[in-house]
VOMARVO-715005 format. One record per residue (C-alpha): residue in three letters; y, x, z. Coordinates in steps of 0.02 Angstrom, whole numbers, padded with zeros to 5 digits, always signed. Each point is the difference from the previous one (the first is absolute). Layout:
ALAYXZ;...
# end
This chain:
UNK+07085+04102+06291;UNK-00144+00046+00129;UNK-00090+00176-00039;UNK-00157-00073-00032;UNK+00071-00155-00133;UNK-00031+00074-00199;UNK+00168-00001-00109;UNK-00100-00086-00134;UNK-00123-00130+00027;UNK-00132+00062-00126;UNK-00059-00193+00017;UNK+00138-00074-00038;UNK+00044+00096-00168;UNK-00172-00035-00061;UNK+00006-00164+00043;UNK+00185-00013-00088;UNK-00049+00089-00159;UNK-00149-00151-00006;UNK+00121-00112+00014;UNK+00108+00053-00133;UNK-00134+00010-00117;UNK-00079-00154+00053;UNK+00175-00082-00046;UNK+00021+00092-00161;UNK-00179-00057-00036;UNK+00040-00179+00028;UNK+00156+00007-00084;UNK-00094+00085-00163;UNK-00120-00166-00008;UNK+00171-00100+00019;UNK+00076+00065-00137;UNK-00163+00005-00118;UNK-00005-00219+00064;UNK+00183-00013-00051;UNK-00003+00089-00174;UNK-00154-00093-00029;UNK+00087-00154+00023;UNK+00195+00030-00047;UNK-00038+00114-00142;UNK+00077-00032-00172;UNK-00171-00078-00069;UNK-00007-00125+00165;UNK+00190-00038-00037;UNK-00006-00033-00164;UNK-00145-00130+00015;UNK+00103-00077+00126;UNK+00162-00024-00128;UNK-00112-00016-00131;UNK+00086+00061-00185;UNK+00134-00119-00006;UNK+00181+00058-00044;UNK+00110-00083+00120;UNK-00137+00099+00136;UNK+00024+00161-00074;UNK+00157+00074+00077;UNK-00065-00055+00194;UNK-00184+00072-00042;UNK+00078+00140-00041;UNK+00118+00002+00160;UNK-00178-00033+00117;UNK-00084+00150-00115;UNK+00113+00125+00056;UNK+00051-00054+00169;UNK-00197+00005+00025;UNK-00005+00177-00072;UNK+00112+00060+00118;UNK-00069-00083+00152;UNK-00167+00076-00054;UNK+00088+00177-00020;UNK+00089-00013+00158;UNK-00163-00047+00106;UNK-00092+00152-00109;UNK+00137+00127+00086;UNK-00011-00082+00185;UNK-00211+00020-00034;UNK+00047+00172-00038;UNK+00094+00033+00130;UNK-00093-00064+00113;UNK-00156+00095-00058;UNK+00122+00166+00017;UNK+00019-00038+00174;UNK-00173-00001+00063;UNK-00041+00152-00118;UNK+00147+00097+00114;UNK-00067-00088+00145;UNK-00160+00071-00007;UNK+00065+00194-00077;UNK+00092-00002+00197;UNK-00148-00051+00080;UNK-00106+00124-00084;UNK+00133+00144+00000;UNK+00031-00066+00189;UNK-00194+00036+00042;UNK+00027+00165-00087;UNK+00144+00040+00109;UNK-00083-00064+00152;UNK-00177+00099-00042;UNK+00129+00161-00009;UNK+00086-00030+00145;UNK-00166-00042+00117;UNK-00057+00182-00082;UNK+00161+00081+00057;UNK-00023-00064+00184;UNK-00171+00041+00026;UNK-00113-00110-00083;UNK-00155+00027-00112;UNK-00002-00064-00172;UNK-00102-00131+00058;UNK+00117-00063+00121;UNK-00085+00085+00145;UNK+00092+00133+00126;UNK-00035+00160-00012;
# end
């Protein structure tokens, strides 16, 4: 690594914390399309009430629950990352701020 390259791209990890929360964005209007339309009320007006239909309704009901719960934790997940993302870029500036300090600089990035 040359003397002068930075061991984190400040750039990049903002740029990557967008992303994440871009994706957990998108994936949050995903899920609100898919529970709109695989929900138990959409479902059921699909099967309709009859008896013979009730056992598979059922089956789509919960295997649509789930789906919805397990695209609720990625969201999650995904909106975890970019929070932690961004906490290291912002503790990172800290660090870097303290550093600069220690080695001369002013506060306001200027040498002494």
């Amino acid at each position: 690594m040359a003397d002068d390259a930075p061991f984190y791209a400040q750039d990049a990890g903002r740029k990557l914390a967008r992303d994440f929360e871009s994706r957990a964005y998108d994936l949050r209007a995903h899920l609100k399309k898919f529970i709109d339309e695989t929900g138990e009320e959409a479902i059921s007006d699909g099967f309709g009430l009859l008896t013979e239909s009730d056992e598979l309704r059922t089956e789509y009901v919960d295997y649509s629950s789930d789906a919805a719960e397990a695209l609720n934790l990625v969201h999650k997940y995904l909106d975890a990352v970019a929070d932690s993302l961004r906490k290291v870029h912002h503790n990172t500036e800290i660090t870097d701020e303290g550093v600069a300090v220690l080695f001369g600089a002013k506060g306001d990035g200027a040498k002494k």
